[in-house]
N, CA, C and O atoms as a GROMACS GRO file, in nm:
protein
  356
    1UNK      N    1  -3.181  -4.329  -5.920
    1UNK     CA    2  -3.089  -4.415  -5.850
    1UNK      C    3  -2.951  -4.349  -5.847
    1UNK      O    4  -2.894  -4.288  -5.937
    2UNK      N    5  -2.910  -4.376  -5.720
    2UNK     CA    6  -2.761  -4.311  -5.695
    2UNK      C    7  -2.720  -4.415  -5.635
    2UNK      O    8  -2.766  -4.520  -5.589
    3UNK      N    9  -2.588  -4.346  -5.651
    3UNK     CA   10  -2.438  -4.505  -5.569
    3UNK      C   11  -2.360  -4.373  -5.516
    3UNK      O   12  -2.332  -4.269  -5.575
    4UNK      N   13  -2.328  -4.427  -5.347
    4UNK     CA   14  -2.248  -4.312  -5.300
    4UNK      C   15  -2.109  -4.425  -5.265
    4UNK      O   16  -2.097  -4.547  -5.251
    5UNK      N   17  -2.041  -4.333  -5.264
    5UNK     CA   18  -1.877  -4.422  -5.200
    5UNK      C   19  -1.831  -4.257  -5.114
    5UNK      O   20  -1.864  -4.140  -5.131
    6UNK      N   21  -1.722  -4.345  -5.000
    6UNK     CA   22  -1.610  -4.240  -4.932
    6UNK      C   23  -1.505  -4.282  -4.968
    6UNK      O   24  -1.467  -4.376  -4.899
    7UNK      N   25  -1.451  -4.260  -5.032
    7UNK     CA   26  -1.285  -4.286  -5.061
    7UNK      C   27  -1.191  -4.225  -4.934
    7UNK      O   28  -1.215  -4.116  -4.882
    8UNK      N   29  -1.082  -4.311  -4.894
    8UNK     CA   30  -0.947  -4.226  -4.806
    8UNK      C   31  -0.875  -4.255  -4.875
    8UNK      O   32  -0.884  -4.292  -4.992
    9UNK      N   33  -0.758  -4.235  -4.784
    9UNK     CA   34  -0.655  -4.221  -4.821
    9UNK      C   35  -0.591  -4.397  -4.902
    9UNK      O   36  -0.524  -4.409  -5.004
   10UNK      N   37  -0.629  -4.481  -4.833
   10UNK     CA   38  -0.584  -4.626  -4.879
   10UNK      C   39  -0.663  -4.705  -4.969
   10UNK      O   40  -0.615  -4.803  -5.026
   11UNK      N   41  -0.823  -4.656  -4.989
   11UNK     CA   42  -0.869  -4.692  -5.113
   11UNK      C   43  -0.920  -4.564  -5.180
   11UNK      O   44  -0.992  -4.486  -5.117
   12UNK      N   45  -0.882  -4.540  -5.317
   12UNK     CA   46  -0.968  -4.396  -5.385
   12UNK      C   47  -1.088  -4.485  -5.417
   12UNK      O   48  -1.132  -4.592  -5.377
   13UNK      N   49  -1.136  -4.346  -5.554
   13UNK     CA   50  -1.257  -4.387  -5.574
   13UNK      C   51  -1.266  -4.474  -5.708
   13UNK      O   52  -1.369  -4.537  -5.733
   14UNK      N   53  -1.177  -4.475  -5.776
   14UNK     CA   54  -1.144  -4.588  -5.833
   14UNK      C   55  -1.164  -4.782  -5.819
   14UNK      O   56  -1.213  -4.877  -5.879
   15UNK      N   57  -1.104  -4.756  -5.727
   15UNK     CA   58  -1.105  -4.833  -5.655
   15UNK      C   59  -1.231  -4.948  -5.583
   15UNK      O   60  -1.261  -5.067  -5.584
   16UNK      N   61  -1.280  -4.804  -5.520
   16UNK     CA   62  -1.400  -4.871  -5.479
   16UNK      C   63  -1.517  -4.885  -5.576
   16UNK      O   64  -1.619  -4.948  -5.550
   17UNK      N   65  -1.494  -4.825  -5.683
   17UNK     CA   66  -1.581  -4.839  -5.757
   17UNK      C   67  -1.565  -4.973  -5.815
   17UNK      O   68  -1.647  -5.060  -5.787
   18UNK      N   69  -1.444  -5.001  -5.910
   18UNK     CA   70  -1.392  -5.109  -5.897
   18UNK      C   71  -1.453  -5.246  -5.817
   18UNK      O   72  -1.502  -5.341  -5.878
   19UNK      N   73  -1.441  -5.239  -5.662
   19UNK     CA   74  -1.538  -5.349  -5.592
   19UNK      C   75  -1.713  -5.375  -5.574
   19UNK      O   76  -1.784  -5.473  -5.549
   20UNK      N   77  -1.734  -5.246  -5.599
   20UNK     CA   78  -1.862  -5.256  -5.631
   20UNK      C   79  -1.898  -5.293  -5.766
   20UNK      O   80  -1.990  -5.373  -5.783
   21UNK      N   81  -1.820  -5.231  -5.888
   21UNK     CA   82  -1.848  -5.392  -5.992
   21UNK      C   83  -1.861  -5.481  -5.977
   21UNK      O   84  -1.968  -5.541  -5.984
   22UNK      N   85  -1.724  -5.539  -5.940
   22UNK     CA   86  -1.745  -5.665  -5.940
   22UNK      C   87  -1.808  -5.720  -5.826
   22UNK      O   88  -1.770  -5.836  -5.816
   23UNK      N   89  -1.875  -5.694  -5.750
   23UNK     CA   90  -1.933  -5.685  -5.600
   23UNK      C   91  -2.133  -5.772  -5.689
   23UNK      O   92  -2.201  -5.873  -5.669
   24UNK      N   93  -2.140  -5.666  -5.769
   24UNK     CA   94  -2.277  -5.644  -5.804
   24UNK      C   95  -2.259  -5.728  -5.946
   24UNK      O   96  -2.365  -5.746  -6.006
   25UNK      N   97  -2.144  -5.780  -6.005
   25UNK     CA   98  -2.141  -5.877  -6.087
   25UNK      C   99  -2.156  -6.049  -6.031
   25UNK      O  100  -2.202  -6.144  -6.095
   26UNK      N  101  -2.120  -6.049  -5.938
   26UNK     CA  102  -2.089  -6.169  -5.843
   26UNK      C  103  -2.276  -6.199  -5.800
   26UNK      O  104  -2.326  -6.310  -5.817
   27UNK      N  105  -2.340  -6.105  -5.756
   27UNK     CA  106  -2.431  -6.107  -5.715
   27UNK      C  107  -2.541  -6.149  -5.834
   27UNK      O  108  -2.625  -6.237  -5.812
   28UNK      N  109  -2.534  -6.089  -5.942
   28UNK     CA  110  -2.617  -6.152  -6.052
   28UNK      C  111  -2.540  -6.260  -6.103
   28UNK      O  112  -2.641  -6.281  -6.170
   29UNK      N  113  -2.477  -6.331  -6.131
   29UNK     CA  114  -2.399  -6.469  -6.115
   29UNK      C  115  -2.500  -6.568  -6.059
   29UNK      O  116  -2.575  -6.654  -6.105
   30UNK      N  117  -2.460  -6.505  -5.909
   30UNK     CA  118  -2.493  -6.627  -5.782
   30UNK      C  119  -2.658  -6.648  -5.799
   30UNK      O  120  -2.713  -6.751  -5.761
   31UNK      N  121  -2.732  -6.533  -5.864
   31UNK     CA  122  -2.892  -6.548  -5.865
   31UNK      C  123  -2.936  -6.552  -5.986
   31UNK      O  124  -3.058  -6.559  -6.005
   32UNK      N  125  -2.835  -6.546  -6.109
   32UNK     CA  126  -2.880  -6.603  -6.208
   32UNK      C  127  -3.044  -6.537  -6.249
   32UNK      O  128  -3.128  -6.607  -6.306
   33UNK      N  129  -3.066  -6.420  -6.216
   33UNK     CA  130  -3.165  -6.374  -6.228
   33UNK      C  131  -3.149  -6.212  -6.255
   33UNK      O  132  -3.098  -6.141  -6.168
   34UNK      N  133  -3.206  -6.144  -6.414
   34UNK     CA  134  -3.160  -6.059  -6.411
   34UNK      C  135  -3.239  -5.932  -6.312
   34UNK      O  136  -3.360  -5.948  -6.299
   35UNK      N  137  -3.173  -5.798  -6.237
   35UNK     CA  138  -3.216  -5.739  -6.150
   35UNK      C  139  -3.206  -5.575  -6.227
   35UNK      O  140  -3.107  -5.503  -6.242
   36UNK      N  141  -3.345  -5.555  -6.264
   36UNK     CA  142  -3.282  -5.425  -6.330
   36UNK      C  143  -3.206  -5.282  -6.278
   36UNK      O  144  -3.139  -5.201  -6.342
   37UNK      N  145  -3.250  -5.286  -6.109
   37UNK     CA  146  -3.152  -5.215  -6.045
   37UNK      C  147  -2.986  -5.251  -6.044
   37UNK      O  148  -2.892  -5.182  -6.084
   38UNK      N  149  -2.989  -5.378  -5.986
   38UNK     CA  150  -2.846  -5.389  -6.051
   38UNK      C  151  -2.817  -5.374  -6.181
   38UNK      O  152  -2.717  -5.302  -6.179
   39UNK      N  153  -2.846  -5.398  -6.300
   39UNK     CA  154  -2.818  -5.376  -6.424
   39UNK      C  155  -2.816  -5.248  -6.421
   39UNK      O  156  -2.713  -5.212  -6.478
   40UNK      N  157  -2.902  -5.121  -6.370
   40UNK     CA  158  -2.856  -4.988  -6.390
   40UNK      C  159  -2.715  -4.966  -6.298
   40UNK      O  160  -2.607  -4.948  -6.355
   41UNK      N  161  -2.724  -4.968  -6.190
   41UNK     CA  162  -2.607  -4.941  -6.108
   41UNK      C  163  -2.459  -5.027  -6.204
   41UNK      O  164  -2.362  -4.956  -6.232
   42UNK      N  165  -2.459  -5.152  -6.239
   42UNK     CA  166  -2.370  -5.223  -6.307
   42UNK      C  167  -2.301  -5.148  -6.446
   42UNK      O  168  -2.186  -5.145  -6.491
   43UNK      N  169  -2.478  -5.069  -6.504
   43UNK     CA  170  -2.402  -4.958  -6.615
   43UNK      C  171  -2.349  -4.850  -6.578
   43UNK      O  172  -2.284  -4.778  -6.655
   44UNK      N  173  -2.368  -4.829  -6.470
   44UNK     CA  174  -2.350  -4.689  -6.417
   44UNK      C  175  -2.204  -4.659  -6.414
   44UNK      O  176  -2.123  -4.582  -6.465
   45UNK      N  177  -2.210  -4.757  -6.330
   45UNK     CA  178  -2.018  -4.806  -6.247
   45UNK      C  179  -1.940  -4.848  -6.378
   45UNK      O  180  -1.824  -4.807  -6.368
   46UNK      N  181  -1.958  -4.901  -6.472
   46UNK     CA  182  -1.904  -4.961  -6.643
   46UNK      C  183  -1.872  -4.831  -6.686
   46UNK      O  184  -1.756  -4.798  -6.706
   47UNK      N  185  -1.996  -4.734  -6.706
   47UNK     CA  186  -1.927  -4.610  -6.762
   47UNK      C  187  -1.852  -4.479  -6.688
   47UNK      O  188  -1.790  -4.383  -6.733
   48UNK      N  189  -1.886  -4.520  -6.564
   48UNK     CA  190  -1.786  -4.398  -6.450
   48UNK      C  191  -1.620  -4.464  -6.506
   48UNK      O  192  -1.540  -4.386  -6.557
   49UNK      N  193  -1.591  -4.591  -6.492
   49UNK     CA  194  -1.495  -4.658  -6.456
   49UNK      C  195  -1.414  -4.663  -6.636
   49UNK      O  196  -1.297  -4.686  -6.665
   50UNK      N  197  -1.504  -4.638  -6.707
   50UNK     CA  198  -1.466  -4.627  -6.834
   50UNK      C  199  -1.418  -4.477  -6.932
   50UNK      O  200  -1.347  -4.461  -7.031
   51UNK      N  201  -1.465  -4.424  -6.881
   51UNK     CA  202  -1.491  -4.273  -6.931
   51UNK      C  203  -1.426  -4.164  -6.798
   51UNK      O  204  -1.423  -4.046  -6.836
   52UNK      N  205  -1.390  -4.178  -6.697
   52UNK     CA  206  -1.364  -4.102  -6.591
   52UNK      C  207  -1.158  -4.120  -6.650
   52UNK      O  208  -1.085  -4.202  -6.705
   53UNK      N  209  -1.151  -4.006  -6.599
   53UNK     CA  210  -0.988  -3.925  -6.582
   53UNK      C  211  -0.940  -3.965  -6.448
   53UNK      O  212  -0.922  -3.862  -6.384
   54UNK      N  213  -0.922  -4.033  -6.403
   54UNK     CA  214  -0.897  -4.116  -6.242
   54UNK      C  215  -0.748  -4.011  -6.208
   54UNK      O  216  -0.765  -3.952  -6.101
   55UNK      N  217  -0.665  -3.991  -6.248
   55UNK     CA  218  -0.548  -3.978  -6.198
   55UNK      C  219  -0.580  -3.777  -6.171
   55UNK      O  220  -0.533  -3.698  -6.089
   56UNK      N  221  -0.655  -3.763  -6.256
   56UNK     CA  222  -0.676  -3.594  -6.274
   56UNK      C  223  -0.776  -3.568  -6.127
   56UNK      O  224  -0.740  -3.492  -6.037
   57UNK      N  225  -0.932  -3.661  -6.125
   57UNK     CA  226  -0.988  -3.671  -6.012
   57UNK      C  227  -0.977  -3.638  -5.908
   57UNK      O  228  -1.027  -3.558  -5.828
   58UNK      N  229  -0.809  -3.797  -5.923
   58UNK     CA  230  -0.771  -3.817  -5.750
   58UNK      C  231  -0.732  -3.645  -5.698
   58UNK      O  232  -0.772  -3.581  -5.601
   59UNK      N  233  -0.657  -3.615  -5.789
   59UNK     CA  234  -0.598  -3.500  -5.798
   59UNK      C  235  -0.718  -3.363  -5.733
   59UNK      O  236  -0.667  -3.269  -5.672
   60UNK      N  237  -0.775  -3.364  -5.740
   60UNK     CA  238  -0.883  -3.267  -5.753
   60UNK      C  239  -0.927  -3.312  -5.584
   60UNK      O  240  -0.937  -3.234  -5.490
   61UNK      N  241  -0.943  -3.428  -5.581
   61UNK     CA  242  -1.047  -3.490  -5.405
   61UNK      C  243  -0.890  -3.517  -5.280
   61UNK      O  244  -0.897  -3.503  -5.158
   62UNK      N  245  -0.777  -3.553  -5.354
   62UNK     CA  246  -0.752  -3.621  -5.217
   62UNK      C  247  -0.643  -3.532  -5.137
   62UNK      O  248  -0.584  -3.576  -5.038
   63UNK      N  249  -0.621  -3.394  -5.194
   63UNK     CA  250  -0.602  -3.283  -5.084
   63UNK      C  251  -0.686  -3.250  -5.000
   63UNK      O  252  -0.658  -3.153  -4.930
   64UNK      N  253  -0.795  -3.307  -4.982
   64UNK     CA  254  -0.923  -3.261  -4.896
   64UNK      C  255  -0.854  -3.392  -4.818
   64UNK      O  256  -0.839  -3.357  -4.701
   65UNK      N  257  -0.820  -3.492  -4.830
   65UNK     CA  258  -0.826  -3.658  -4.726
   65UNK      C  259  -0.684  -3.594  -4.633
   65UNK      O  260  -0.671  -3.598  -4.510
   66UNK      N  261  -0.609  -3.548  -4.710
   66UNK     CA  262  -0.478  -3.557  -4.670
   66UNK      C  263  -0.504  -3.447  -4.580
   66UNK      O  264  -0.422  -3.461  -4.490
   67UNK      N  265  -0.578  -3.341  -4.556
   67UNK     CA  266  -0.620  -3.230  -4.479
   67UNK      C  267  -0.683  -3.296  -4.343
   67UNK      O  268  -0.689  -3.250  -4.229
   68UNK      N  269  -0.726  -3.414  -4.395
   68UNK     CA  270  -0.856  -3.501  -4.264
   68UNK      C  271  -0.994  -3.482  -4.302
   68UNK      O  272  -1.072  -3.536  -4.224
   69UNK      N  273  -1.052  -3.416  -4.407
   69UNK     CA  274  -1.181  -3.426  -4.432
   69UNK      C  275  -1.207  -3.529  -4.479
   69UNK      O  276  -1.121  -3.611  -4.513
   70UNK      N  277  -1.350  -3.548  -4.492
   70UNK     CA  278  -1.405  -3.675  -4.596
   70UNK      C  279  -1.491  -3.610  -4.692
   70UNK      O  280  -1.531  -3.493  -4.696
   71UNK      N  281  -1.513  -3.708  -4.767
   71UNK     CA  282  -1.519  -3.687  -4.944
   71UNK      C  283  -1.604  -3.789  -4.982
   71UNK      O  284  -1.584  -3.910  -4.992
   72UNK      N  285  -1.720  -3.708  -5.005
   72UNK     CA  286  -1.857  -3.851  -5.067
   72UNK      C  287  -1.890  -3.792  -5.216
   72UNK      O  288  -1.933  -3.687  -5.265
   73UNK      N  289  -1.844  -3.918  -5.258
   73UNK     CA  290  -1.890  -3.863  -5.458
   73UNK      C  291  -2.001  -3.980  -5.458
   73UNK      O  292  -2.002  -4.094  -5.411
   74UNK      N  293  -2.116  -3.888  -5.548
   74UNK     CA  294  -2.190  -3.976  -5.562
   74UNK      C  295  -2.190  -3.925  -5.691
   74UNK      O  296  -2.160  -3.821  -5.750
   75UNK      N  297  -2.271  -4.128  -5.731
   75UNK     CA  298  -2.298  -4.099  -5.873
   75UNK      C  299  -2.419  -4.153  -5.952
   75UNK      O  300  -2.466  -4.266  -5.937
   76UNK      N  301  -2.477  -4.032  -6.063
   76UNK     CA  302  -2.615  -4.094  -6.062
   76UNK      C  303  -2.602  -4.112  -6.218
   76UNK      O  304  -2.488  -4.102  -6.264
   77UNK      N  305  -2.702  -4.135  -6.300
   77UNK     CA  306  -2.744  -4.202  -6.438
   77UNK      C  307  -2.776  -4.037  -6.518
   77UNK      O  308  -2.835  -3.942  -6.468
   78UNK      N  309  -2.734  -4.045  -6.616
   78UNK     CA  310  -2.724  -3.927  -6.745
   78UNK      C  311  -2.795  -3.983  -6.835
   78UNK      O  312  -2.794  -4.103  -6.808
   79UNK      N  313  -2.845  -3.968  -6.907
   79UNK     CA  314  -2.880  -4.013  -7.083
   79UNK      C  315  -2.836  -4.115  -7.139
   79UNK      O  316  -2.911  -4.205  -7.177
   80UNK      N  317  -2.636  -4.120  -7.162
   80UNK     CA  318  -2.594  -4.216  -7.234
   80UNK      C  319  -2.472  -4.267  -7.177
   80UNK      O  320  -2.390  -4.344  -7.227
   81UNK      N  321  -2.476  -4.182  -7.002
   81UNK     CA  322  -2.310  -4.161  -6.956
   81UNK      C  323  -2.336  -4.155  -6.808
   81UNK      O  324  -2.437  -4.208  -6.761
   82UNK      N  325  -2.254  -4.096  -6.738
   82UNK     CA  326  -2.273  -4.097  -6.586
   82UNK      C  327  -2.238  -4.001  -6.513
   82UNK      O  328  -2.115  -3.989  -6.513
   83UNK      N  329  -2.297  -3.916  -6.443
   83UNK     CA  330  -2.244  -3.811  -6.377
   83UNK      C  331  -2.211  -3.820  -6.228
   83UNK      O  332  -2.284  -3.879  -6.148
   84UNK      N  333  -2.074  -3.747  -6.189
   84UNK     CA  334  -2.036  -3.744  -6.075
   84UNK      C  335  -2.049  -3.606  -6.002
   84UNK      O  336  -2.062  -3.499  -6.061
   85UNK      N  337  -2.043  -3.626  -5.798
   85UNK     CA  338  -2.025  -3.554  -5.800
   85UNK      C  339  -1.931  -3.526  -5.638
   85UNK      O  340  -1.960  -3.600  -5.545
   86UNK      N  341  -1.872  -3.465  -5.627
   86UNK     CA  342  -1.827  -3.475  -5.451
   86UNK      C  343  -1.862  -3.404  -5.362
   86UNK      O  344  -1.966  -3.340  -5.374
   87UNK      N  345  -1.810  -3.399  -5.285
   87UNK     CA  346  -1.898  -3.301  -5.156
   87UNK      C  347  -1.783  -3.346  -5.033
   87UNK      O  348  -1.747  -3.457  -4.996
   88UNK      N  349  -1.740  -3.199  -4.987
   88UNK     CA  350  -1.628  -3.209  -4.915
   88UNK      C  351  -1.660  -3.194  -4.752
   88UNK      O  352  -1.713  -3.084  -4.740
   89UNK      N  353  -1.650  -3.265  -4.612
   89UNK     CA  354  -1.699  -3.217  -4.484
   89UNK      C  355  -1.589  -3.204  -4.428
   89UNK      O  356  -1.583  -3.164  -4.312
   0.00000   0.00000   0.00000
């Protein structure tokens, strides 16, 4: 299982990661039923959003936005943690 996001210039990836928490928290709420895909994706996004260097990141991806490219980080499941990754067009 992977989770992709595009970050620009007006939301990073912070950010959107950010709404997809709580996006996919809202959703097991409303169905009251646990979904073990969401529960992986829910850990996934908990430990990107926990353990990630956001300000160093942005740093690293958003000279590529400000150029006009786009920027897809995806992110998949590790062992005990979460790995990222980007890809510049």
């Amino acid at each position: 299982m992977e989770i992709e996001f595009e970050p620009d210039l007006s939301h990073c990836i912070q950010t959107l990661a950010k709404e997809e928490y709580d996006r996919l928290l809202m959703e097991i709420l409303k169905t009251e039923q646990s979904n073990s895909e969401i529960n992986q994706s829910l850990e996934m996004l908990r430990a990107f959003l926990e353990s990630t260097d956001f300000p160093k990141l942005r740093g690293e991806y958003e000279p590529y936005l400000v150029e006009g490219k786009r920027v897809r980080f995806t992110l998949s499941p590790m062992a005990d943690d979460v790995e990222y990754r980007f890809e510049v067009t």
